[in-house]
PyMOL Python script that loads the backbone (N, CA, C, O; Angstrom):
from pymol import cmd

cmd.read_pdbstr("""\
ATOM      1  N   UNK A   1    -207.813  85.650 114.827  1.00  0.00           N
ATOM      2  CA  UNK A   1    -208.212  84.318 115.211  1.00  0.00           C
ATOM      3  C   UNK A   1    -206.972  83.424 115.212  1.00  0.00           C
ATOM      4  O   UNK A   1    -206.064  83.596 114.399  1.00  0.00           O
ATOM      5  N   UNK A   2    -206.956  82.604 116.008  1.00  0.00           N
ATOM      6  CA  UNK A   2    -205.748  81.926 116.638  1.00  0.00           C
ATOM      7  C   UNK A   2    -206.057  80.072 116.602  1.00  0.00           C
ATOM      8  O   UNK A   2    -206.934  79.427 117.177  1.00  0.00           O
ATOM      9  N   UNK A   3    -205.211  79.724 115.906  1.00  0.00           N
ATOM     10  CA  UNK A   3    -205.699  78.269 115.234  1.00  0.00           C
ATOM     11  C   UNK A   3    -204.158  76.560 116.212  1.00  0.00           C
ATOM     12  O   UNK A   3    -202.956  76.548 116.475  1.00  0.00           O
ATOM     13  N   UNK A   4    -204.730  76.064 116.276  1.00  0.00           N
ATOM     14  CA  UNK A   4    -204.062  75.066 117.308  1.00  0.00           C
ATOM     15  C   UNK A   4    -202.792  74.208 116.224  1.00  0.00           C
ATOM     16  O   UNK A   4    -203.378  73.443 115.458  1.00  0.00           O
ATOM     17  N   UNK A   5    -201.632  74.193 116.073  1.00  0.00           N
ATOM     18  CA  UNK A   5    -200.611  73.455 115.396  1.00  0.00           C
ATOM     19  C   UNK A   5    -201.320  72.172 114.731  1.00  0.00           C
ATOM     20  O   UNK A   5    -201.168  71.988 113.523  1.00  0.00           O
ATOM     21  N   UNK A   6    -201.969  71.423 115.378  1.00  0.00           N
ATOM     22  CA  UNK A   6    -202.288  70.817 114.401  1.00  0.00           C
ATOM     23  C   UNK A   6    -203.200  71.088 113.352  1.00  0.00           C
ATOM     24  O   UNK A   6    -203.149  70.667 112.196  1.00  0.00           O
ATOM     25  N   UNK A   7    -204.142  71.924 113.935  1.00  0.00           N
ATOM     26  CA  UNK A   7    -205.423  72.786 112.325  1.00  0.00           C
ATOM     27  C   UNK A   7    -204.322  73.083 111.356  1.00  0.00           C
ATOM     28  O   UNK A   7    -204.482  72.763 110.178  1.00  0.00           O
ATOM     29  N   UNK A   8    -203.053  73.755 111.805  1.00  0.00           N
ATOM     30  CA  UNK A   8    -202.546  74.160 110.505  1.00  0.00           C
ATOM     31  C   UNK A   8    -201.865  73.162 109.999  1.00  0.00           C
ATOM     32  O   UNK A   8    -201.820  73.228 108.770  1.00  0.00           O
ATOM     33  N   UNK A   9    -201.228  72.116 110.524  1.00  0.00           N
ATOM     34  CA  UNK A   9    -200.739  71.159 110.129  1.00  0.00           C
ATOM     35  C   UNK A   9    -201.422  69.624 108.685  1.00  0.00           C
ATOM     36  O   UNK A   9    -200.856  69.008 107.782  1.00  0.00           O
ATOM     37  N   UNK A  10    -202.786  69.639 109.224  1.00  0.00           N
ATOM     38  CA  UNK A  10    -203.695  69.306 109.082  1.00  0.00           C
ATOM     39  C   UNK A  10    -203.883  70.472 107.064  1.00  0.00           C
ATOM     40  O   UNK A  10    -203.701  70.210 105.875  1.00  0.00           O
ATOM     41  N   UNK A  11    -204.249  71.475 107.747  1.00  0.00           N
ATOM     42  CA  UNK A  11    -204.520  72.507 106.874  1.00  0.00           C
ATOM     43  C   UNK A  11    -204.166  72.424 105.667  1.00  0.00           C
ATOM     44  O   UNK A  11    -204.761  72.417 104.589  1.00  0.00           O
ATOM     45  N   UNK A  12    -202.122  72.302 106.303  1.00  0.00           N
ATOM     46  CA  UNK A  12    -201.779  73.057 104.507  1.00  0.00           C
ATOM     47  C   UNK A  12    -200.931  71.546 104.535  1.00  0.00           C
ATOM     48  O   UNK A  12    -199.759  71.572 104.158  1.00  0.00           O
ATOM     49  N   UNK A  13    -201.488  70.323 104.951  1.00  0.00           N
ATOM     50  CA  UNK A  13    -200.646  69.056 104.936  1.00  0.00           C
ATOM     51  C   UNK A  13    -198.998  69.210 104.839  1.00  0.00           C
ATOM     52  O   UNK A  13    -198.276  69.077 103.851  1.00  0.00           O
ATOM     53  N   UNK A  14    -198.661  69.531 106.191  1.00  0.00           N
ATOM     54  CA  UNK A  14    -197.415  69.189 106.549  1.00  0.00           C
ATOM     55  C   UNK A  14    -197.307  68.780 107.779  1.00  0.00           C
ATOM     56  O   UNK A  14    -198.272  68.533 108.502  1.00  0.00           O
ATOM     57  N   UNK A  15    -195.685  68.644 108.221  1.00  0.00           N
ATOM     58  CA  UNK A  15    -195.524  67.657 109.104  1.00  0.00           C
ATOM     59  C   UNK A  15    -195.225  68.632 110.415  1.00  0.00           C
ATOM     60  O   UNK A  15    -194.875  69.763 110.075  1.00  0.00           O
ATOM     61  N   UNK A  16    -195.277  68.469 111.480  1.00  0.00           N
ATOM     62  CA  UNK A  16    -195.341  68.867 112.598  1.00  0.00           C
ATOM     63  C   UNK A  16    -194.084  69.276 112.766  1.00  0.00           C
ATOM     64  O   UNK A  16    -193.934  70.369 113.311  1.00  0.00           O
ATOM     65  N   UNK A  17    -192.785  68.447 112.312  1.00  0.00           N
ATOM     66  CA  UNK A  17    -191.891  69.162 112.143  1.00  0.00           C
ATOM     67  C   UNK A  17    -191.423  70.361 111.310  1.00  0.00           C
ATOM     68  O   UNK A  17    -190.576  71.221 111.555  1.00  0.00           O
ATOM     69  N   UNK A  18    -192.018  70.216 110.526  1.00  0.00           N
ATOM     70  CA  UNK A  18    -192.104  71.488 109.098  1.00  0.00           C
ATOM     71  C   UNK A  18    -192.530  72.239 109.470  1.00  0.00           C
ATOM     72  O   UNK A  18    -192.122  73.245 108.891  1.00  0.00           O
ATOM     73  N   UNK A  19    -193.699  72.614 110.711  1.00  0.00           N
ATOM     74  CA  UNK A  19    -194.264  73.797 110.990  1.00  0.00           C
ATOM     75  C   UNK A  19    -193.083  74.054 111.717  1.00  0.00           C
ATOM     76  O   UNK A  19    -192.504  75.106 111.446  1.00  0.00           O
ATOM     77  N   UNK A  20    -192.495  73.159 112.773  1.00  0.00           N
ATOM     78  CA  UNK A  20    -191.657  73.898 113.705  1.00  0.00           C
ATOM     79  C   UNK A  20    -190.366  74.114 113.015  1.00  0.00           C
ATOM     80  O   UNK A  20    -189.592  74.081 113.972  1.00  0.00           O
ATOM     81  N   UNK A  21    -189.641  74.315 111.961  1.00  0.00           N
ATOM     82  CA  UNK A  21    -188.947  74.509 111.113  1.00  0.00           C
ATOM     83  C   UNK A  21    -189.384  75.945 110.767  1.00  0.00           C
ATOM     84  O   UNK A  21    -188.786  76.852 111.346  1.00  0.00           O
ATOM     85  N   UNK A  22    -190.353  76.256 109.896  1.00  0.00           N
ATOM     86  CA  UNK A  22    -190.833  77.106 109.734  1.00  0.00           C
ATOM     87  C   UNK A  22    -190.552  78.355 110.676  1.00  0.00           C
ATOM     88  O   UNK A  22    -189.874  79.352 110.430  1.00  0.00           O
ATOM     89  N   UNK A  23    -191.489  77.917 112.190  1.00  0.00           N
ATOM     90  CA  UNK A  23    -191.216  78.831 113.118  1.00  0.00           C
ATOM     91  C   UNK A  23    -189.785  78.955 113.220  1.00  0.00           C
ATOM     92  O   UNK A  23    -189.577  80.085 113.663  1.00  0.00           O
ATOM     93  N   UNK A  24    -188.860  78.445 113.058  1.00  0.00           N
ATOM     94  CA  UNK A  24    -187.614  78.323 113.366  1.00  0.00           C
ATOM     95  C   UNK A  24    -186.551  79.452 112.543  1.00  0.00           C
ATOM     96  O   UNK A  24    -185.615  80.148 112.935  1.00  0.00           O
ATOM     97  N   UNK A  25    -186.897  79.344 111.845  1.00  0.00           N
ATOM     98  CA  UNK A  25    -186.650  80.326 110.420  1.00  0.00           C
ATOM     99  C   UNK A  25    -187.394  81.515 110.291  1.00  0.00           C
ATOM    100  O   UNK A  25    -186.890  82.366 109.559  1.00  0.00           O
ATOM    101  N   UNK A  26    -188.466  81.778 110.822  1.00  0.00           N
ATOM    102  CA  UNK A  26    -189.114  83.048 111.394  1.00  0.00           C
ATOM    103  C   UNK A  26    -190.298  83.710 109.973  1.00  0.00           C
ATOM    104  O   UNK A  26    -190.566  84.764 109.396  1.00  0.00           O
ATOM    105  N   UNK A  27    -190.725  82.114 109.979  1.00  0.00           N
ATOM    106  CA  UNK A  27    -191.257  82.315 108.603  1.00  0.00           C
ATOM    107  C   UNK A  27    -193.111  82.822 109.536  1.00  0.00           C
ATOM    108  O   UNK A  27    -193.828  83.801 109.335  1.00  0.00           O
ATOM    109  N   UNK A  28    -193.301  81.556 110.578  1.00  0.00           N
ATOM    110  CA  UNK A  28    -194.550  81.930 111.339  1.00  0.00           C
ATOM    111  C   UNK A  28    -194.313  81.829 112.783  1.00  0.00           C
ATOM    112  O   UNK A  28    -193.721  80.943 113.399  1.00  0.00           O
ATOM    113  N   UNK A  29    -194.887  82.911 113.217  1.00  0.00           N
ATOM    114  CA  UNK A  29    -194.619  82.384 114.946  1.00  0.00           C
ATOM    115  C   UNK A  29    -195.798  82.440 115.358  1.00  0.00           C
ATOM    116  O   UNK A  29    -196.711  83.225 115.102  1.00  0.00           O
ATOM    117  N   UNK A  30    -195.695  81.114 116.350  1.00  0.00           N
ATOM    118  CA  UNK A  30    -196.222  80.906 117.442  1.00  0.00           C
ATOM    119  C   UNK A  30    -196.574  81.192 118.453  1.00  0.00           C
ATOM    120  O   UNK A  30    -195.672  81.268 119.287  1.00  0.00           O
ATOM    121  N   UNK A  31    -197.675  81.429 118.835  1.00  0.00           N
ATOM    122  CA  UNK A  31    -197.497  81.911 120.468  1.00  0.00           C
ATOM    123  C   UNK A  31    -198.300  80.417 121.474  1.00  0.00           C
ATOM    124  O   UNK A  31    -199.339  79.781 121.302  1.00  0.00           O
ATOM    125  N   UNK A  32    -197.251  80.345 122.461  1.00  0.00           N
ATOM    126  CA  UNK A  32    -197.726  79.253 123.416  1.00  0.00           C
ATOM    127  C   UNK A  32    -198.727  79.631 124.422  1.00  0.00           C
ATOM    128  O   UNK A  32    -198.776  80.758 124.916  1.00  0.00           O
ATOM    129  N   UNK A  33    -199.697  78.463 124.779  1.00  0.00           N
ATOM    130  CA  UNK A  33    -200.963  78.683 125.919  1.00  0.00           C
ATOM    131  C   UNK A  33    -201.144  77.010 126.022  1.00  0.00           C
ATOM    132  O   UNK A  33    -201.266  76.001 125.328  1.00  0.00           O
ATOM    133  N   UNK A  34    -201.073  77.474 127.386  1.00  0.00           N
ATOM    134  CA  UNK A  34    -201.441  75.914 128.366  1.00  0.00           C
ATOM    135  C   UNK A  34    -200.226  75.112 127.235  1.00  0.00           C
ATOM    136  O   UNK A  34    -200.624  74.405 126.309  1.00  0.00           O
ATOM    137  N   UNK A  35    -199.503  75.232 127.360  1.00  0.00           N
ATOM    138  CA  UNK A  35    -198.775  73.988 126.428  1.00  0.00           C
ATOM    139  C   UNK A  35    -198.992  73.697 125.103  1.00  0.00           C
ATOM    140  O   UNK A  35    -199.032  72.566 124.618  1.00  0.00           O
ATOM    141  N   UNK A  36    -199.092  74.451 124.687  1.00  0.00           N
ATOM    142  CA  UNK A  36    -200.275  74.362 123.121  1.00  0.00           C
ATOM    143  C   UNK A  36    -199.822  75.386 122.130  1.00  0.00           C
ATOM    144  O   UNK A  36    -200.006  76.531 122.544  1.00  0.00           O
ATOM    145  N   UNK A  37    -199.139  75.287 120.620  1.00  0.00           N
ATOM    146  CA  UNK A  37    -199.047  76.501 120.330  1.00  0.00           C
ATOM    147  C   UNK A  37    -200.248  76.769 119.313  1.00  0.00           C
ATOM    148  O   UNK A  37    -200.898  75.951 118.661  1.00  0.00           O
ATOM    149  N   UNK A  38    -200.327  77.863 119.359  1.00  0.00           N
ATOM    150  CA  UNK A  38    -201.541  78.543 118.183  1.00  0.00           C
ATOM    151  C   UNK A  38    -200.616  79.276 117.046  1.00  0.00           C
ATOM    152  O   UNK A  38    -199.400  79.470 117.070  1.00  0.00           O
ATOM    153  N   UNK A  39    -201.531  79.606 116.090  1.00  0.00           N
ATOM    154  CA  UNK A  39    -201.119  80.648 114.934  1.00  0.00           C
ATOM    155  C   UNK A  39    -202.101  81.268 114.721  1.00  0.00           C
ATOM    156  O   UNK A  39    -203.300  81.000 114.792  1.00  0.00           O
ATOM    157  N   UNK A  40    -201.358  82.410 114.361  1.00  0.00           N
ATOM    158  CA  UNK A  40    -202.629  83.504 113.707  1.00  0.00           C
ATOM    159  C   UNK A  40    -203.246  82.795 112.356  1.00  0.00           C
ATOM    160  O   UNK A  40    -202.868  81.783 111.766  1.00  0.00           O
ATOM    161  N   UNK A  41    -204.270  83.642 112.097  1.00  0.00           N
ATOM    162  CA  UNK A  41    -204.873  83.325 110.522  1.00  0.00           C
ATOM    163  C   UNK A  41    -204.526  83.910 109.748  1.00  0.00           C
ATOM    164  O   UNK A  41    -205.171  84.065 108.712  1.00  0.00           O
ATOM    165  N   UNK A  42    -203.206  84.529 110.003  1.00  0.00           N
ATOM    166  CA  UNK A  42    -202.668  85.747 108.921  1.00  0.00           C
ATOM    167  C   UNK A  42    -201.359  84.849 108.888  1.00  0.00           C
ATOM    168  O   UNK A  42    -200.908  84.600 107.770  1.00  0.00           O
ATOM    169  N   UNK A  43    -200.775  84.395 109.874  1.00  0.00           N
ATOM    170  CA  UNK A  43    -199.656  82.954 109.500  1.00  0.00           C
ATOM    171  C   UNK A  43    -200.069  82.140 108.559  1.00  0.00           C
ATOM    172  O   UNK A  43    -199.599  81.988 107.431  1.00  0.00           O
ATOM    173  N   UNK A  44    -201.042  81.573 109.100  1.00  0.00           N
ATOM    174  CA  UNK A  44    -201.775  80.366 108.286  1.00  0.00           C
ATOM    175  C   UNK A  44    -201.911  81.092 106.804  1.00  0.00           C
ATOM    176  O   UNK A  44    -201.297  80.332 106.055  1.00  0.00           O
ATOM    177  N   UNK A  45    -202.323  81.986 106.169  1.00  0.00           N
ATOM    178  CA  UNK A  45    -202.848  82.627 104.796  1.00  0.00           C
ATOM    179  C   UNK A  45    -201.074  82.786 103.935  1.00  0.00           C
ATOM    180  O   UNK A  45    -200.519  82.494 102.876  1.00  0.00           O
ATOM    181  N   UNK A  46    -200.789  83.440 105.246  1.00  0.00           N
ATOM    182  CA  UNK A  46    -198.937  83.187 104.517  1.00  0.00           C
ATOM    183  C   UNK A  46    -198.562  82.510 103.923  1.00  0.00           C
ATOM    184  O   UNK A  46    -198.314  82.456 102.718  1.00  0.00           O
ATOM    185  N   UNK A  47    -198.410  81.499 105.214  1.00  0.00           N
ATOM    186  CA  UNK A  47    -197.675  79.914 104.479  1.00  0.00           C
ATOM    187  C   UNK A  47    -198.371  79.277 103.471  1.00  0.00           C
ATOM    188  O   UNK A  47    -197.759  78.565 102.675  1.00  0.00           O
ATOM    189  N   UNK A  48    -199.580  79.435 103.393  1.00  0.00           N
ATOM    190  CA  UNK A  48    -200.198  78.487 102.598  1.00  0.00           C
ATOM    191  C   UNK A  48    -199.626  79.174 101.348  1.00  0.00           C
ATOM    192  O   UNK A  48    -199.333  78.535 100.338  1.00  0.00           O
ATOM    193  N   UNK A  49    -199.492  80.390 101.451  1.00  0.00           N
ATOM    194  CA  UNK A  49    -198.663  81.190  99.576  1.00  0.00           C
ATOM    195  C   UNK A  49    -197.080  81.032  99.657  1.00  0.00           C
ATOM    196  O   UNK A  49    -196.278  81.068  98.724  1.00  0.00           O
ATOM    197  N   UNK A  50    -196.909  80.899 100.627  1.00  0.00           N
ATOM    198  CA  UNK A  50    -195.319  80.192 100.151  1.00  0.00           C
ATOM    199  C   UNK A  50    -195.057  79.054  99.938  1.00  0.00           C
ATOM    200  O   UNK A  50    -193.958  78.686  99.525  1.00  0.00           O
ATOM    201  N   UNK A  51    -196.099  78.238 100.201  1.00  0.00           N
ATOM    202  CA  UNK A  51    -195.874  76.684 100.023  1.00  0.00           C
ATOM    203  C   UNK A  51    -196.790  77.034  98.876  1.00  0.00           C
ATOM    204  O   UNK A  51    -196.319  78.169  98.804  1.00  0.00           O
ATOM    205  N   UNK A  52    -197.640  77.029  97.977  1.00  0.00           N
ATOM    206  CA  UNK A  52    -197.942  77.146  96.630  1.00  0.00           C
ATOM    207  C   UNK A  52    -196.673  77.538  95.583  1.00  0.00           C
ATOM    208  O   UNK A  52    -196.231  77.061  94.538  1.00  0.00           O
ATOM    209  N   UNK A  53    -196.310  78.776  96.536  1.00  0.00           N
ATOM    210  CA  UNK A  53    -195.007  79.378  95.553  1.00  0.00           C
ATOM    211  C   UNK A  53    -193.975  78.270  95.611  1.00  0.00           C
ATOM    212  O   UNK A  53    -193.797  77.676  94.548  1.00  0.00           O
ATOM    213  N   UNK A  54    -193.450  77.987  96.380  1.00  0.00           N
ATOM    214  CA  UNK A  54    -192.755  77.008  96.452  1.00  0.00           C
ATOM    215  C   UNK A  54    -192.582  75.726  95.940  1.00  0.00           C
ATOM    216  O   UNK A  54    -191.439  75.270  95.956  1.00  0.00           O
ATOM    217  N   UNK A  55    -193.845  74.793  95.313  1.00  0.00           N
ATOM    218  CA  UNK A  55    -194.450  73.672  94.977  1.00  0.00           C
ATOM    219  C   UNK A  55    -194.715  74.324  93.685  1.00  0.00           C
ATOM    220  O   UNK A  55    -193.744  73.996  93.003  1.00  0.00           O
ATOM    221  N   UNK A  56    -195.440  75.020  93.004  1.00  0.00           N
ATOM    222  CA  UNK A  56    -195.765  74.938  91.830  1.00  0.00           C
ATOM    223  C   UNK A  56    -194.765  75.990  90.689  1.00  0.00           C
ATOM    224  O   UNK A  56    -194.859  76.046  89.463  1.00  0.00           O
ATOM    225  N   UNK A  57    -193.803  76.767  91.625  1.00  0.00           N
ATOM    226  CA  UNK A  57    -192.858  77.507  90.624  1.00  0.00           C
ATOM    227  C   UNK A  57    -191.359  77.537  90.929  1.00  0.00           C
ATOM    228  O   UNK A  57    -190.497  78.277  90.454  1.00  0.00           O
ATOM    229  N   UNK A  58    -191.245  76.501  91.885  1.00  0.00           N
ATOM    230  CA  UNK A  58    -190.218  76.169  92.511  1.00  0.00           C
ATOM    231  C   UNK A  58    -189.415  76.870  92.701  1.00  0.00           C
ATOM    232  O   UNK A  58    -188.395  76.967  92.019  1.00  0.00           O
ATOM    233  N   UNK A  59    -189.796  77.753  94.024  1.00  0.00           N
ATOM    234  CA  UNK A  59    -188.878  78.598  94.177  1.00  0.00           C
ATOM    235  C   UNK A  59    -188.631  78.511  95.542  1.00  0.00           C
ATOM    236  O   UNK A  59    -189.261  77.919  96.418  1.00  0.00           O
ATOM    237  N   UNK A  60    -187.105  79.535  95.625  1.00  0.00           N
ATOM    238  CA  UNK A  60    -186.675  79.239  97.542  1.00  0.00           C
ATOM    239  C   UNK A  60    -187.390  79.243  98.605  1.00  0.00           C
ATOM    240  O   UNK A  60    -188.305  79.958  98.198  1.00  0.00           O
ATOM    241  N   UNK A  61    -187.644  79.005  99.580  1.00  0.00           N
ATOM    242  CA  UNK A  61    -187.670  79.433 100.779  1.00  0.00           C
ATOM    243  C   UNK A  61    -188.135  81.201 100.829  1.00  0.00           C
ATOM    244  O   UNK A  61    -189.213  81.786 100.934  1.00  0.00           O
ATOM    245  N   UNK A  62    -186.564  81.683 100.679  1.00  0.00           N
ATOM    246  CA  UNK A  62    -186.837  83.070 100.218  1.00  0.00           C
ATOM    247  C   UNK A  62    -187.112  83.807  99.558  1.00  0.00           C
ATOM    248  O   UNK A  62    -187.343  84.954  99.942  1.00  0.00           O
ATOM    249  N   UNK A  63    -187.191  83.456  98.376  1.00  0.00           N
ATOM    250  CA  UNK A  63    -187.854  83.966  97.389  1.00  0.00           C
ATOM    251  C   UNK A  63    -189.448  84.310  96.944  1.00  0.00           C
ATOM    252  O   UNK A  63    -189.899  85.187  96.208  1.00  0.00           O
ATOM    253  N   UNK A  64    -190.195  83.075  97.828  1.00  0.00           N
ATOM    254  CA  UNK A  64    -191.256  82.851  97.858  1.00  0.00           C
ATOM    255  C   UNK A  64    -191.485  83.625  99.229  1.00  0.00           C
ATOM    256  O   UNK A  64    -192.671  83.954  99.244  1.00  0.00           O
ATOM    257  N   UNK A  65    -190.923  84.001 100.243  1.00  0.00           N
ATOM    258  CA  UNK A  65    -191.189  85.052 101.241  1.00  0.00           C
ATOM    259  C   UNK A  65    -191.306  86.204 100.349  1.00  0.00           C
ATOM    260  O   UNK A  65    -192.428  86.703 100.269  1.00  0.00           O
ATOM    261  N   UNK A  66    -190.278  86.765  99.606  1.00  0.00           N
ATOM    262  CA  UNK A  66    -190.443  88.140  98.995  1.00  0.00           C
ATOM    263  C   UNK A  66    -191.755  88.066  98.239  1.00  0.00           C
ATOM    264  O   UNK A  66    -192.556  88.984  98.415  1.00  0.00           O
ATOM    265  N   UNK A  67    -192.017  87.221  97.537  1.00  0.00           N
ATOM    266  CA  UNK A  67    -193.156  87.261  96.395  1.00  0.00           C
ATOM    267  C   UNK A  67    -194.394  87.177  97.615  1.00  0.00           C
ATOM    268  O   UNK A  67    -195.302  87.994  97.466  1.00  0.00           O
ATOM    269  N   UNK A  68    -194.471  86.437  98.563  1.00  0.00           N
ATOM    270  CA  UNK A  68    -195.976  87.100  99.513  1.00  0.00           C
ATOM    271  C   UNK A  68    -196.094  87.931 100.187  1.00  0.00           C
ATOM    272  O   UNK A  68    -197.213  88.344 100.490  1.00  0.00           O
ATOM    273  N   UNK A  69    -194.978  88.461 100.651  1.00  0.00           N
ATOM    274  CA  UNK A  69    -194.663  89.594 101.517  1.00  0.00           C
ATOM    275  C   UNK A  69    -194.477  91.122 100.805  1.00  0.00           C
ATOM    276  O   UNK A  69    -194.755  92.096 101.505  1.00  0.00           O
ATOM    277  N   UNK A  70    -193.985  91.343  99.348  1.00  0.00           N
ATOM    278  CA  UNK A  70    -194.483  92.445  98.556  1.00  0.00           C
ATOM    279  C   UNK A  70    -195.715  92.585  98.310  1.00  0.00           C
ATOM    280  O   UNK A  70    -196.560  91.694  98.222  1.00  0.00           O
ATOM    281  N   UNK A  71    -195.916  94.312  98.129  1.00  0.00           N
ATOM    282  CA  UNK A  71    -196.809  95.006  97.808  1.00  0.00           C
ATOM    283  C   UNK A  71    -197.421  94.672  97.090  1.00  0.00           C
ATOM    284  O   UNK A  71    -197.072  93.696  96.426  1.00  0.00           O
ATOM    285  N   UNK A  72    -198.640  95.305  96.852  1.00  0.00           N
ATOM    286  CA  UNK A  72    -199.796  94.185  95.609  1.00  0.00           C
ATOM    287  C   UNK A  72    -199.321  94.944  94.575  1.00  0.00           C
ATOM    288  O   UNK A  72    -199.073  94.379  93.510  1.00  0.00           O
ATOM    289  N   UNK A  73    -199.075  96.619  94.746  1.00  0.00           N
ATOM    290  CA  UNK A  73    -198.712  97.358  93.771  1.00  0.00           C
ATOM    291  C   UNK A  73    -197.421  96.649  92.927  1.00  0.00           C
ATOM    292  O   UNK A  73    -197.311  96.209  91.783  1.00  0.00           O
ATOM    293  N   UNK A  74    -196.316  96.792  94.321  1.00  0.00           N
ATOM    294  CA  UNK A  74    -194.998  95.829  93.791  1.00  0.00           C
ATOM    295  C   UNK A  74    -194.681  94.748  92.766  1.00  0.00           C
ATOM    296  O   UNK A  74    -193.643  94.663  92.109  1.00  0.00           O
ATOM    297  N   UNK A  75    -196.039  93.700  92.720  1.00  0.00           N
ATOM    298  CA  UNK A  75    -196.185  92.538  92.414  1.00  0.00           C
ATOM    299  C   UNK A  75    -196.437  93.258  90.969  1.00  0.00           C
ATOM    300  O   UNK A  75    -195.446  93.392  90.251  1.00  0.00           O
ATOM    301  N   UNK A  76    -197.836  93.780  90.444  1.00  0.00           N
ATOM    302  CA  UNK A  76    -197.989  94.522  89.779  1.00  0.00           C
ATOM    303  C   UNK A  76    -197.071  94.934  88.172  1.00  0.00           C
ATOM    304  O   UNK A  76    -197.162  94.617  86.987  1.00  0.00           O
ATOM    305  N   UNK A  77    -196.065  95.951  89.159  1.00  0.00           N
ATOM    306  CA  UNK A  77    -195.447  96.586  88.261  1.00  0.00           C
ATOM    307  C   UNK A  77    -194.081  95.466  87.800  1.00  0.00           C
ATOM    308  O   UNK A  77    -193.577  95.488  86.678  1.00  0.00           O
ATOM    309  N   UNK A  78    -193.666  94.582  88.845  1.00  0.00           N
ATOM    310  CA  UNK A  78    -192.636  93.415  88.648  1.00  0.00           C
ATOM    311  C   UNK A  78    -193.407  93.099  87.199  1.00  0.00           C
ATOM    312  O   UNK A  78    -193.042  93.355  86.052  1.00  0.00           O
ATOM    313  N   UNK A  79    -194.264  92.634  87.552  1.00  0.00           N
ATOM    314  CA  UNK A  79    -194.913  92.227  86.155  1.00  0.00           C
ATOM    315  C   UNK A  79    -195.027  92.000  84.703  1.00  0.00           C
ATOM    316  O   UNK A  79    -195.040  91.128  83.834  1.00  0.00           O
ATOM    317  N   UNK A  80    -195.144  93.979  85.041  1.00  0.00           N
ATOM    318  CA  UNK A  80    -195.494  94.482  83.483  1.00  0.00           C
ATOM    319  C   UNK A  80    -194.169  95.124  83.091  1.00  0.00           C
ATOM    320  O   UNK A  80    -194.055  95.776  82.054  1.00  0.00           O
ATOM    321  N   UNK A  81    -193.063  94.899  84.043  1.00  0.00           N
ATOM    322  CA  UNK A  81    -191.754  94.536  83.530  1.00  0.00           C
ATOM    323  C   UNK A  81    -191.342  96.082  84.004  1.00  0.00           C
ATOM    324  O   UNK A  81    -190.235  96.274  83.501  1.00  0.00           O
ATOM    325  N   UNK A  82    -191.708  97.158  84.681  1.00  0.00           N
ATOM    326  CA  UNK A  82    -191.309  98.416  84.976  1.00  0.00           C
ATOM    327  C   UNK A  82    -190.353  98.213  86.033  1.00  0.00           C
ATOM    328  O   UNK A  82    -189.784  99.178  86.544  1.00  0.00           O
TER     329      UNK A  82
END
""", "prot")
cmd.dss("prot")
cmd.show_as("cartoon", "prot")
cmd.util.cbc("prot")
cmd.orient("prot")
């Protein structure tokens, strides 16, 4: 399912430029129609965990990519310190 720049904007309250930043950095992409870009709902579920990660444990940009983008197992064993 494919959601219109501003739903997500709207969504995870940021600025229109921040999404296109985002895309810019290759954090979510876009795909354009009629002039319009959309996002997946698997973008949208992303960002919304890197901007949590980001805001409440203050962490990079990238860092907070690795921590949503690893394995659940990964996450896991980081954990319990193995």
């Amino acid at each position: 399912m494919y959601f219109p720049a501003e739903h997500v904007e709207y969504k995870l309250q940021i600025s229109a430029e921040e999404l296109r930043e985002f895309e810019a950095k290759g954090v979510v992409r876009g795909i354009v129609k009629d002039s319009r870009t959309f996002y997946s709902s698997r973008d949208i579920y992303r960002l919304k965990g890197i901007l949590r990660l980001m805001g409440t444990q203050g962490l990079s940009l990238e860092k907070a990519q690795e921590r949503v983008d690893a394995p659940a197992t990964q996450s896991i064993l980081t954990k319990a310190g193995k």
